[in-house]
C-alpha positions in Angstrom: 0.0 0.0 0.0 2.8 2.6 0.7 4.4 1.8 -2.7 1.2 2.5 -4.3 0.7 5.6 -2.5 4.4 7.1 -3.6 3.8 6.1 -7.1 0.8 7.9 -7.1 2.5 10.8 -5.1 5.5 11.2 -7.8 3.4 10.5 -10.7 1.3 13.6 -9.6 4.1 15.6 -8.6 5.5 14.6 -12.0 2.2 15.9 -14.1 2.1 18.8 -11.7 5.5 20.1 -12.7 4.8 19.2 -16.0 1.9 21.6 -16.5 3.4 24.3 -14.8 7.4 24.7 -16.5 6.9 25.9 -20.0 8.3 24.6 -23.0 11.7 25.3 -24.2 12.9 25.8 -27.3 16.1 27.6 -28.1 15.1 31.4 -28.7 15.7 32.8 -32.6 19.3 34.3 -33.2 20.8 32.4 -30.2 23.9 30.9 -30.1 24.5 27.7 -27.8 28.3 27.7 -26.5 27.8 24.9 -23.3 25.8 22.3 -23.2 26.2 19.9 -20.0 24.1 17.2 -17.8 23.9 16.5 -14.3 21.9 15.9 -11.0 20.9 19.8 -9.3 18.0 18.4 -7.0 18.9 15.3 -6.1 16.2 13.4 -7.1 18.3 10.8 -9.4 17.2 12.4 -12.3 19.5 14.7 -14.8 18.9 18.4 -15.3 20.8 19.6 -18.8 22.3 23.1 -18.8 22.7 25.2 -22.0 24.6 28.5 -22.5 24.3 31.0 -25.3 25.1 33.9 -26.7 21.8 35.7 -27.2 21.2 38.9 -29.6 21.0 41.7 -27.2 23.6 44.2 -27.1 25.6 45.2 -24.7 28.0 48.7 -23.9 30.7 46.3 -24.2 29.3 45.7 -28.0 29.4 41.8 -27.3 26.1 40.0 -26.5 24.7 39.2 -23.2 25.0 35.3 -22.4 22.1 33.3 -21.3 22.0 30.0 -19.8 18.7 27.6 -18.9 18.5 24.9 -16.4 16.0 22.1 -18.2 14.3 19.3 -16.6 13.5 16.5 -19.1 9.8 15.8 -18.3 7.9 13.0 -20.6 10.4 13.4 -23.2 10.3 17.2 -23.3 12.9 19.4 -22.1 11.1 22.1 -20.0 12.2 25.6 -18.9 13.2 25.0 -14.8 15.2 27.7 -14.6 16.8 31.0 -16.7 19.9 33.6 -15.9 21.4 36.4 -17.5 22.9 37.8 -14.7 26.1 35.6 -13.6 27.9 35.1 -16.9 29.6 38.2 -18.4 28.9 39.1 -21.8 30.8 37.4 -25.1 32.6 40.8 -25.8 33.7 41.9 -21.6 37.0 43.2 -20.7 39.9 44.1 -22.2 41.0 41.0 -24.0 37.8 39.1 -25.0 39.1 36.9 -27.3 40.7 35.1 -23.9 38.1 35.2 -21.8 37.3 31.6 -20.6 34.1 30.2 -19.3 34.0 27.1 -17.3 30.5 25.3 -16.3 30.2 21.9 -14.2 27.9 20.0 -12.2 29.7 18.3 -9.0 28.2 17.3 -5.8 24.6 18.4 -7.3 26.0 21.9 -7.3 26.0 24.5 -10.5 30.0 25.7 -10.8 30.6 28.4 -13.2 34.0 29.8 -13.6 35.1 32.7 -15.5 38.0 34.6 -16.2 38.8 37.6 -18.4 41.3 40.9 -18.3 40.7 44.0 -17.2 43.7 45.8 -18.5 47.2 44.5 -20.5 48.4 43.6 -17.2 45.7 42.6 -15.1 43.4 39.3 -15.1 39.9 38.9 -13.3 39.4 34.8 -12.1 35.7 33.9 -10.5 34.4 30.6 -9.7 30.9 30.6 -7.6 29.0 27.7 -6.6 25.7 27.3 -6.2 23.3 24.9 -5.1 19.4 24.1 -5.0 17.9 24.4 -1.4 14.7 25.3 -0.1 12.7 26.2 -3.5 15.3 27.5 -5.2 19.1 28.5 -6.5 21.4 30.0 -3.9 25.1 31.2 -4.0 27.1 28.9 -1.2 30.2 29.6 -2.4 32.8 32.1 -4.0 36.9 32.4 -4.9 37.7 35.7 -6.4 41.2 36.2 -7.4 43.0 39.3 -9.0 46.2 38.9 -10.5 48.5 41.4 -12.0 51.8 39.9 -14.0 54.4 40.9 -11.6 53.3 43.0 -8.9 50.9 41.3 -7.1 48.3 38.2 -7.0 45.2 38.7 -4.7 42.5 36.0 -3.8 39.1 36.1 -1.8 37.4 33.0 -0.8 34.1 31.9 1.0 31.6 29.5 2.4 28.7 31.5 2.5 27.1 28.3 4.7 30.0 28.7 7.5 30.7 31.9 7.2 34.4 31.5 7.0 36.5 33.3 5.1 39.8 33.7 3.5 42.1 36.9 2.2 45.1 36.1 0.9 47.0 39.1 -0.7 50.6 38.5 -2.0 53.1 41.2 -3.4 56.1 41.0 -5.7 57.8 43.3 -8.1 57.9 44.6 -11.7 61.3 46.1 -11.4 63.6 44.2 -9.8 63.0 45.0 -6.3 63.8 48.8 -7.3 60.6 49.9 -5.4 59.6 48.6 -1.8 57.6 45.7 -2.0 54.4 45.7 0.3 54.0 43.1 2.9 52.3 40.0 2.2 48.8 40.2 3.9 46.9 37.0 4.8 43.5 36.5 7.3 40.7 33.8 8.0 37.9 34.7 9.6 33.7 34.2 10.2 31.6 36.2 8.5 27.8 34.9 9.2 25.2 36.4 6.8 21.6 36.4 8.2 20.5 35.2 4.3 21.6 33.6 1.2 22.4 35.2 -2.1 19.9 34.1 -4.8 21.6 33.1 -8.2 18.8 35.3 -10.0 20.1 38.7 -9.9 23.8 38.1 -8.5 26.9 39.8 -10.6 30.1 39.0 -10.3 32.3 41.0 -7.8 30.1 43.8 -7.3 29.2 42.4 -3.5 31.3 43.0 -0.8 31.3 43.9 2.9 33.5 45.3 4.9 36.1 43.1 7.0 36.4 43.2 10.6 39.3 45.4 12.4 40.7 46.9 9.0 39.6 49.4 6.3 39.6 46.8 4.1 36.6 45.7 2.0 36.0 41.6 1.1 34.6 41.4 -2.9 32.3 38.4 -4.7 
């Protein structure tokens, strides 16, 4: 009797779904770049993710990236969810011909790295993880890391479900040592956040808060 009553549970969980996610189909003039599979809900079942390059302009005169999250119900690949908001665009930074995008599914967690320059000297490297809890998509964790070629290499790290976080800021030189090289500056502390960042709606390293005892600011 309790088997019958979870097949009846899932099966009308399953046609519930069903009539409620829309259809997907990819959009005219879109571009698909990633294409991946894996487990996001842990219900044995795999979720595909596809990326593209859509046909809306940006200031940076590339194209704004997309990517959907589908669930494969009855055959059909329905819309679970949609972002526009984490990826940078196809045409970002100073260098876009090597930018590089990375997306993965491990643990049942959505990965994206990114990396792309912000001047001749200086390179921009992201990865945030993010995982499905309590209805929906939320950021649990972040590594930021600025390097320049020479001078210095800085990286910000957190768990956004412990609250512990990591600065690590080391300093070399572009001339030989001519000029005095700034002390290396490293910390780990807890930073507890009373919510959780929802992927909808996050950009890269335009979050920060300011770090305890210093003047210092921590970026995501």
């Amino acid at each position: 009797m309790k088997k019958i009553f979870l097949f009846f549970t899932i099966l009308f969980f399953t046609i519930s779904q069903s009539q409620e996610l829309k259809d997907f189909a990819v959009p005219k003039d879109y571009e698909k770049i990633l294409e991946l599979k894996g487990d996001l809900d842990k219900d044995g079942k795999e979720e595909t993710v596809m990326v593209f390059n859509t046909n809306i302009k940006t200031k940076s005169e590339g194209f704004e990236r997309r990517f959907y999250i589908l669930k494969n119900i009855g055959g059909n690949l329905k819309i679970w969810k949609e972002n526009s908001s984490v990826i940078i665009d196809s045409k970002y930074g100073f260098y876009p011909t090597d930018n590089e995008l990375d997306v993965k599914i491990k643990n049942n967690c959505l990965i994206i790295s990114q990396l792309f320059f912000t001047n001749s000297r200086h390179s921009d490297t992201s990865k945030y993880t993010f995982r499905f809890q309590n209805g929906d998509f939320y950021l649990i964790g972040a590594v930021h890391q600025l390097d320049d070629t020479c001078d210095y290499s800085f990286t910000n790290e957190i768990n956004f479900s412990t609250g512990k976080a990591i600065i690590d800021e080391q300093y070399s030189s572009c001339d030989d040592g001519k000029t005095e090289i700034p002390k290396d500056y490293y910390r780990e502390f807890i930073h507890k956040f009373t919510t959780l960042t929802k992927m909808n709606g996050f950009r890269v390293g335009v979050n920060k808060f300011k770090i305890p005892n210093s003047n210092k600011y921590f970026y995501y």
